[in-house]
C-alpha positions, 0 to 999 in steps of 0.5 A: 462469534459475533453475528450481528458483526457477521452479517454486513461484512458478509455482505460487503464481501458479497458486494465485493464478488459482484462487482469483480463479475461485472468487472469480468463481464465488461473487459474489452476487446483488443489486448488481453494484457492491457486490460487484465493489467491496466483496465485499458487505461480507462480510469476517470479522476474519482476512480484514479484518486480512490484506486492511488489512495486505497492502493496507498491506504493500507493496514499500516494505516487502519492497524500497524499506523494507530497501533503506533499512535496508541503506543507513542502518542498524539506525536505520532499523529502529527508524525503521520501527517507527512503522508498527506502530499503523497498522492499530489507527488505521485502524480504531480511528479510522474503525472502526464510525461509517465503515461504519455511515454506509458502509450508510446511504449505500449507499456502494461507493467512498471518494468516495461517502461524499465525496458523501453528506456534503458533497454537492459535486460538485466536491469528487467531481471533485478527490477523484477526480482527485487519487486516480488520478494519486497511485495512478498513481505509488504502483501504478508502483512495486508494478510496478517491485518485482515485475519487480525481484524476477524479474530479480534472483532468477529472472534473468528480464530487467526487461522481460519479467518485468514483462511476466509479473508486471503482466499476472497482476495486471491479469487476476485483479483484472479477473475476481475483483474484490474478493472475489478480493482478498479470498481472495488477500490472506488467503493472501498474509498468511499467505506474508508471514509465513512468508517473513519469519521464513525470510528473517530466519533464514538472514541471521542465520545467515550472518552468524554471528549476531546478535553477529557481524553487529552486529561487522561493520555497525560495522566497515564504519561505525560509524554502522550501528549508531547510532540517527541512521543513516549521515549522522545522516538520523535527525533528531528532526524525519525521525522525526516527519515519517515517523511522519506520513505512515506511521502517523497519515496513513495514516487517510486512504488511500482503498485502506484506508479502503475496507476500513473499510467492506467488513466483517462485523460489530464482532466482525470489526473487534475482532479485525481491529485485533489480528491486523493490528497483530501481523502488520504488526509481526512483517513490519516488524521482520523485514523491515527487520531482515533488509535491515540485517544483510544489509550484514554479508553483501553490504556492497558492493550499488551499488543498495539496493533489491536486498538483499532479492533478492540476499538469497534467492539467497545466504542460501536454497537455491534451493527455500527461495528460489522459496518466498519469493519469493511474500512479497514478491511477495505484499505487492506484488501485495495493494497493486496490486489494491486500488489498482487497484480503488480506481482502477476504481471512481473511474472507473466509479462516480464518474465514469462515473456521475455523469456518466450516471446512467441506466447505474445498473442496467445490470449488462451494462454496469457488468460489462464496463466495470469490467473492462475498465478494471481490465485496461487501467489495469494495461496503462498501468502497465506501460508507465509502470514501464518505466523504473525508478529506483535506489530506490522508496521515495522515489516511494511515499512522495511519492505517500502523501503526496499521497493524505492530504494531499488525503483526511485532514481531509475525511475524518476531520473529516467524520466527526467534526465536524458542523459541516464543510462542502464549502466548508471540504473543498475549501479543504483539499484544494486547500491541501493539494495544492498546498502538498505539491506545490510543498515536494515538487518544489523539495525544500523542508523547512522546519526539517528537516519532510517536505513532508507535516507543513507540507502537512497543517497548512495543509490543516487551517487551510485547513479550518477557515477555509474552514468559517467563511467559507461 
């Protein structure tokens, strides 16, 4: 093991403790639910853009999205670049009118604004269904990410650093609730920054260069350099599926649209879309950027998503290399809290409740039963990221899609068109799902599309037919 690596991220995670206490220590008074789940809707603009990008940012971005660049070239980078308008478009789109009608329902989960306008107990049902078995899949990858990043960095064996990394998620997510997310997602912005910028530095500079790395990707193939990318997977048609489902569909992901409605003020959100959109810029391009020079330093990786952390060990002195360990780990933990308290609260408010009501007010109750589930749902993910794959991105990216195929036309078309009813709602969900994943199982893409792009269209014809039906 590498202890000069250790130590910071030692104590980065015992930062990450401390602030979960504190955050634990300052709930208010008044519902238990609210603040558990939403800090009471407390956040200001600098919280707001580093929990919505954090929470945005994950392992797909500091591993599987890199890993991605190392193998096809700097036409993923630009490829990557579609992301940047995600933050504005969340809020831009959901913005005030989602957390003004959040207020008015006294909404606490995504799917309780589900409720408030449709009032359909079985959309609840298959909105909550359909949220945990696709956050399942997107939280066992976070898993796999973080053990990745301790065995190739650290040395730490796969089994026992998942071990470490899922149980210190599970327990400070358990006790702080949302407002621990809150702070620890404040401080992870800022580290993801920091160690993007150090990390894109001393590739370039190991390299020889920006010139000389460019020199080197086209003489191990020419295609590196080519905005089509190695086997020309850069097609105008993967271009328009990817800027589907990772910045026009992203609208609908329940972990940040909840975000959407846990804020201050107008104020908070104006500044929240400007610092989001220029901090998930700045990690993007840096990121990426980083994993596809880096095939000008390790050109001969057998599995990609390893870039970034054979990365730190070769480009960083090991001190440099323990500190930046905390960016990624930082993206990667930011996601699996707020999924994992998405999911929690599905359990527990929408669930749980519905089905006994009269356990409203009983705060005992809803204390030990919310964390209790949260620190059990991050054990069962520990198992289920066991056995990892060569490359995650492709698993995260199924279960985006399958969260806004499910979630975005109910959600944005509830929102904006009065006339949208249950029954138009559920035919899109199930349109939807069903059509994403019969496309994604046989490996179907129709005139070149991702699943998601025909999953989507059905989804919303399936809307608006079923709303002129009922």
């Amino acid at each position: 093991m590498k202890f000069e690596i250790i130590l910071p991220l030692i104590g980065y995670l015992l930062l990450v403790a401390t602030l979960s206490v504190f955050a634990m220590r300052q709930r208010r008074a008044g519902s238990f639910l609210s603040e558990y789940f939403l800090g009471s809707r407390s956040m200001g603009g600098f919280v707001l853009a580093m929990t919505l990008t954090t929470t945005y940012i994950s392992a797909s971005s500091f591993i599987g999205g890199p890993g991605a660049a190392y193998k096809y070239g700097l036409g993923w980078v630009l490829l990557s670049m579609v992301q940047v308008p995600a933050v504005w478009l969340s809020l831009g789109v959901l913005g005030k009118k989602f957390a003004i009608l959040a207020r008015r329902y006294n909404a606490v989960t995504f799917n309780d604004m589900l409720y408030a306008r449709y009032r359909s107990p079985l959309l609840v049902w298959l909105a909550s269904l359909s949220l945990l078995v696709a956050f399942i899949g997107a939280m066992t990858v976070q898993f796999i990410g973080g053990a990745r990043l301790l065995e190739t960095v650290v040395g730490i064996p796969y089994d026992k650093g998942l071990l470490i990394f899922g149980s210190t998620i599970a327990l400070y997510t358990a006790l702080g609730g949302f407002r621990a997310s809150l702070l620890n997602d404040a401080m992870q912005g800022v580290v993801m920054l920091i160690g993007t910028f150090l990390l894109l530095f001393a590739v370039i500079h190991a390299a020889g260069g920006m010139h000389s790395a460019v020199s080197t990707l086209q003489k191990i193939d020419p295609q590196l350099v080519s905005s089509s990318g190695v086997g020309g997977i850069l097609t105008p048609t993967f271009l328009a599926s990817f800027s589907m489902l990772v910045c026009f569909g992203v609208i609908g992901l329940p972990h940040t649209a909840v975000r959407c409605i846990s804020y201050k003020d107008s104020k908070a959100m104006h500044l929240a879309i400007l610092l989001g959109t220029v901090v998930v810029a700045v990690v993007m391009l840096g990121m990426h950027l980083a994993g596809a020079l880096g095939r000008a330093v390790l050109p001969d990786l057998a599995i990609p998503d390893q870039v970034i952390p054979t990365l730190m060990i070769q480009v960083l002195p090991p001190l440099a290399a323990g500190v930046f360990l905390a960016a990624p780990m930082a993206a990667i933990m930011s996601t699996i809290n707020a999924q994992l308290l998405q999911s929690s609260a599905t359990i527990v408010k929408d669930l749980f409740l519905r089905v006994r009501p009269q356990h409203l007010d009983n705060e005992p109750l809803l204390k030990r039963l919310s964390s209790a589930i949260t620190l059990v749902l991050g054990m069962l993910l520990l198992l289920a990221a066991w056995n990892p794959p060569d490359m995650i991105i492709w698993i995260n990216l199924l279960a985006f899609g399958g969260l806004e195929v499910v979630f975005l036309w109910p959600l944005v078309l509830g929102l904006y068109w009065k006339r949208a009813n249950a029954a138009g709602a559920l035919s899109s969900m199930i349109a939807g799902a069903g059509c994403y994943t019969l496309l994604a199982s046989l490996n179907l893409q129709p005139w070149g599309f991702h699943p998601i792009v025909p999953a989507l269209l059905l989804s919303l014809l399936a809307f608006v037919i079923g709303n002129r039906i009922v």
